[in-house]
RODREN-306206 format. One record per residue (C-alpha): residue in one letter; x negated, y negated, z. Coordinates in nm, 2 decimals. Example, Ala and Ser with C-alpha at 12.3 -4.5 7.8 and 13.67 -1.06 7.14 Angstrom:
BEGIN
ATOM  aa      xx      yy      zz
ATOM   a   -1.23    0.45    0.78
ATOM   s   -1.37    0.11    0.71
END
This chain:
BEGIN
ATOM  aa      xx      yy      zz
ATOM   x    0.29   -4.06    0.82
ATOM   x    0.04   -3.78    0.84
ATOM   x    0.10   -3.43    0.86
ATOM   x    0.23   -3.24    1.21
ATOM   x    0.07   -2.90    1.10
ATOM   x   -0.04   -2.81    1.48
ATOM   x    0.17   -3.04    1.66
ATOM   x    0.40   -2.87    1.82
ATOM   x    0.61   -3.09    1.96
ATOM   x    0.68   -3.23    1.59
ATOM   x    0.79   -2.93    1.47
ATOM   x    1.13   -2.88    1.32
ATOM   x    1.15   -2.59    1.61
ATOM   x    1.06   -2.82    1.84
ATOM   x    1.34   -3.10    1.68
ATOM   x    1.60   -2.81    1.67
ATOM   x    1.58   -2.74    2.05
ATOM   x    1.60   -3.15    2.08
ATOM   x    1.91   -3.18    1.84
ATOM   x    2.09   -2.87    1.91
ATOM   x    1.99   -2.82    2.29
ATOM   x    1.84   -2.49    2.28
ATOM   x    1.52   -2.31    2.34
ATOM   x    1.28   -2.25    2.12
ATOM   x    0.92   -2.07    2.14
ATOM   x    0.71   -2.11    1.88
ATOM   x    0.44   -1.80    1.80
ATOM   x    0.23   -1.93    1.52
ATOM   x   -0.02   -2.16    1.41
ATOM   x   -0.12   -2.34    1.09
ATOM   x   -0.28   -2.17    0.81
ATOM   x   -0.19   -1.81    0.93
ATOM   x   -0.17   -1.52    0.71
ATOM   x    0.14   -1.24    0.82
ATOM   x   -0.18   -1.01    0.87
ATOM   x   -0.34   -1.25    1.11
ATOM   x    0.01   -1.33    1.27
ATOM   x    0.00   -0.97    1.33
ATOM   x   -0.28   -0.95    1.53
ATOM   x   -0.33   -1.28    1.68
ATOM   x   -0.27   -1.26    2.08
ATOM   x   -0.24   -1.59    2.13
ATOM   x   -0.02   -1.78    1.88
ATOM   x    0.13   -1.41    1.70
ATOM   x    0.31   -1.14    1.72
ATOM   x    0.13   -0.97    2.06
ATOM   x    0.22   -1.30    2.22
ATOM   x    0.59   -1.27    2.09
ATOM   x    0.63   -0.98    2.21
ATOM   x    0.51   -0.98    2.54
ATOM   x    0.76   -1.28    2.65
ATOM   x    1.08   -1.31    2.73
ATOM   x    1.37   -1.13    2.49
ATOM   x    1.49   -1.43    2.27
ATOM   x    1.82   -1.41    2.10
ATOM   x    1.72   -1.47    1.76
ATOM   x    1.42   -1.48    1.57
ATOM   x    1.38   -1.68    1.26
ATOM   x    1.10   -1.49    1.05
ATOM   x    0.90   -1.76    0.80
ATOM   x    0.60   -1.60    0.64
ATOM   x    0.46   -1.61    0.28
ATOM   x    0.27   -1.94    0.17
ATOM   x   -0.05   -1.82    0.34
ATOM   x   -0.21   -1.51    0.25
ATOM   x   -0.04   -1.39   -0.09
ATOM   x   -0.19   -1.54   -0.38
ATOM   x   -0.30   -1.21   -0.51
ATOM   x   -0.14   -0.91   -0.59
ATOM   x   -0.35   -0.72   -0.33
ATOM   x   -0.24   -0.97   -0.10
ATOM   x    0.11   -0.92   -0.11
ATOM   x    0.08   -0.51   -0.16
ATOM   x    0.40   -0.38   -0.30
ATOM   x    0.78   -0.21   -0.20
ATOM   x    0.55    0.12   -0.07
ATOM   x    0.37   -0.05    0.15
ATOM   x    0.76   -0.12    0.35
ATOM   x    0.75    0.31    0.40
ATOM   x    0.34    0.40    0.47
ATOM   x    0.21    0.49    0.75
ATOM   x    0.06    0.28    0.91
ATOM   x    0.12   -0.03    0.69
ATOM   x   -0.14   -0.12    0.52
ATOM   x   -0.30   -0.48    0.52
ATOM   x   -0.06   -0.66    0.32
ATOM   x    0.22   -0.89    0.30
ATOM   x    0.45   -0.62    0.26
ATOM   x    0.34   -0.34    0.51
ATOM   x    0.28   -0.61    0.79
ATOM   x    0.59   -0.83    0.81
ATOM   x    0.75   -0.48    0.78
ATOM   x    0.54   -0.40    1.09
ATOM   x    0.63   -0.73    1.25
ATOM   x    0.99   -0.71    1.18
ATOM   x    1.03   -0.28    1.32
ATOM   x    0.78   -0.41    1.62
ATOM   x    1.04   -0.68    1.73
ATOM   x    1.31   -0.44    1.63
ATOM   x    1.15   -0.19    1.88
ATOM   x    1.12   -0.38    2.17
ATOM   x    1.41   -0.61    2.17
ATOM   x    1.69   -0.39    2.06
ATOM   x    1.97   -0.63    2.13
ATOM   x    1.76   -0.93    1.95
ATOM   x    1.88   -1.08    1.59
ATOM   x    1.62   -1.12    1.37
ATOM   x    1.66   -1.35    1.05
ATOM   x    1.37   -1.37    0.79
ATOM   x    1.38   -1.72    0.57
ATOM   x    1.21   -1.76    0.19
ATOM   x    0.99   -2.01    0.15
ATOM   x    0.98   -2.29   -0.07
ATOM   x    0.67   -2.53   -0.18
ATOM   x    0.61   -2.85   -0.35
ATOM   x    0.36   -2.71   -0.61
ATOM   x    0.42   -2.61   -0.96
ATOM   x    0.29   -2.39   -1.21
ATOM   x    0.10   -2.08   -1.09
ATOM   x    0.21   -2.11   -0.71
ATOM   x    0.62   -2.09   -0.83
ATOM   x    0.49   -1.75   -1.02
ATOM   x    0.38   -1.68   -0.63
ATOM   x    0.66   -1.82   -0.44
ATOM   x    0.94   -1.61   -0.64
ATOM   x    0.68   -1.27   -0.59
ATOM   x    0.68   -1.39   -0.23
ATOM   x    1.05   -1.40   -0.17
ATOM   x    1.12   -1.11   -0.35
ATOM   x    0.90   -0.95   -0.16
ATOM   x    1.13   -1.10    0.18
ATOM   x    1.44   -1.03    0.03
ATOM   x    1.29   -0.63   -0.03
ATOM   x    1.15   -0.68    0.34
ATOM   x    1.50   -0.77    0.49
ATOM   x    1.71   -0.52    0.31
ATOM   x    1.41   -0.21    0.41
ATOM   x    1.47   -0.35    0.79
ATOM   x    1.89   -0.43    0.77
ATOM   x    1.83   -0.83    0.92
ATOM   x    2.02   -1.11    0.69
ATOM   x    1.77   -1.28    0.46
ATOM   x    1.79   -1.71    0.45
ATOM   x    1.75   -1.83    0.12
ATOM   x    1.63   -2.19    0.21
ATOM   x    1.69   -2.39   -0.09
ATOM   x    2.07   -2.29   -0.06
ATOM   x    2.05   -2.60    0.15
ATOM   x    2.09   -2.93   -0.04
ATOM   x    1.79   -3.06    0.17
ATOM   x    1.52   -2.82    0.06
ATOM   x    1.63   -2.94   -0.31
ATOM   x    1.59   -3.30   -0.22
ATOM   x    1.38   -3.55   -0.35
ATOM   x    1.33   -3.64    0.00
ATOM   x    1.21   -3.34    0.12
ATOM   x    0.96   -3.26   -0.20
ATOM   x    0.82   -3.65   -0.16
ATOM   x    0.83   -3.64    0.19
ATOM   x    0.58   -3.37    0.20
ATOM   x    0.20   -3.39    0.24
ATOM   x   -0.09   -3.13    0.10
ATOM   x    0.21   -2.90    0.13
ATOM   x    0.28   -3.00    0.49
ATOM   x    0.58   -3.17    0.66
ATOM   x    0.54   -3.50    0.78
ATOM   x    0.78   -3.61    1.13
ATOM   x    1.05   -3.69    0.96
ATOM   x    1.02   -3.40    0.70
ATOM   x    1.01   -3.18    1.00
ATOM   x    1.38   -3.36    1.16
ATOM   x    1.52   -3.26    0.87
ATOM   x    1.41   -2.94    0.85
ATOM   x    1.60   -2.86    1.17
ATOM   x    1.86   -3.00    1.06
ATOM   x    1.89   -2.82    0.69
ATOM   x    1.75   -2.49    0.93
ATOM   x    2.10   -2.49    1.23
ATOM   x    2.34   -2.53    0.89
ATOM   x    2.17   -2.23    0.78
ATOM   x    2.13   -2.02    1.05
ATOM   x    2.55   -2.11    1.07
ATOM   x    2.57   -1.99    0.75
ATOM   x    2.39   -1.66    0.80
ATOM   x    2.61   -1.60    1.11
ATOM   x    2.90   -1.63    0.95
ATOM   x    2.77   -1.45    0.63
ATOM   x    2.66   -1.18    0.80
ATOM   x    2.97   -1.12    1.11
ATOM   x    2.89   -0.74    1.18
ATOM   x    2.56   -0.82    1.24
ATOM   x    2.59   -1.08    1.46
ATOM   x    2.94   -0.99    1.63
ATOM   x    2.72   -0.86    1.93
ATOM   x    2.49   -1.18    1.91
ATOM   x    2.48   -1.36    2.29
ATOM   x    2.69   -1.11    2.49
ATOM   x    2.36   -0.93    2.63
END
């Protein structure tokens, strides 16, 4: 099968709210940087934030946009004001902006994980590190996504194409994604003990 990057309805979002029978909006769109994500009134953060309060939001940003140390800025960046253009000062941004105006909200940010080898693993473990640092600086649980058995599979790395889920990639993916938003929640019970009541 071909890729689903800009389908929505073959997202694993989109599967989730099939298989688990929930809602979910999706604020995004291929190939964005967290800097564009930022500012992008359509399909980013402005857009997010000017719906309705959502209970949770899963936070997945980091294979666009950081291939370069200027790119993703460093632990600073999480304190200046404003943040500068980076991968640290803007999901910051994102993550006090949702904070902000949805108090009663859960937010969750998630590693990532790729396919590719060599320099791009260098990247990938500077990019989570850089989540991880992100989630502690903003008290929200961290997902590390290749806890999950699936996101170690053969069928998930084979499954993949140019670095981009194919349908059934994406099904599984929702599924791996509800066992560890589970996890978190029970992981994490003081955070979460107010989660649904509002």
């Amino acid at each position: 099968g071909g890729i689903i990057s800009g389908i929505r309805p073959l997202t694993w979002g989109k599967n989730l709210e099939r298989q688990a029978g929930v809602d979910v909006d999706i604020y995004a769109k291929s190939g964005q940087t967290v800097v564009q994500w930022v500012t992008d009134a359509t399909n980013g953060l402005p857009a997010l934030l000017a719906g309705e309060e959502c209970g949770l939001y899963w936070l997945q940003h980091g294979i666009n946009g950081t291939s370069t140390p200027e790119e993703l800025g460093t632990s600073a960046d999480m304190s200046a004001n404003p943040h500068p253009a980076t991968f640290y000062g803007q999901y910051t941004e994102a993550v006090q902006q949702i904070q902000a105006t949805f108090p009663n909200a859960r937010i969750v940010l998630a590693t990532i994980t790729g396919t590719s080898f060599g320099l791009y693993q260098t990247i990938y473990a500077n990019v989570n590190t850089a989540i991880r640092d992100i989630a502690e600086y903003c008290s929200v649980p961290v997902v590390d996504i290749v806890k999950d058995e699936f996101y170690r599979s053969l069928w998930y790395s084979s499954g993949m194409r140019s670095n981009h889920p194919t349908a059934m990639i994406a099904a599984g993916m929702a599924m791996a994604n509800r066992r560890l938003i589970s996890k978190c929640i029970q992981e994490n019970p003081s955070y979460f003990v107010e989660f649904g009541s509002n």
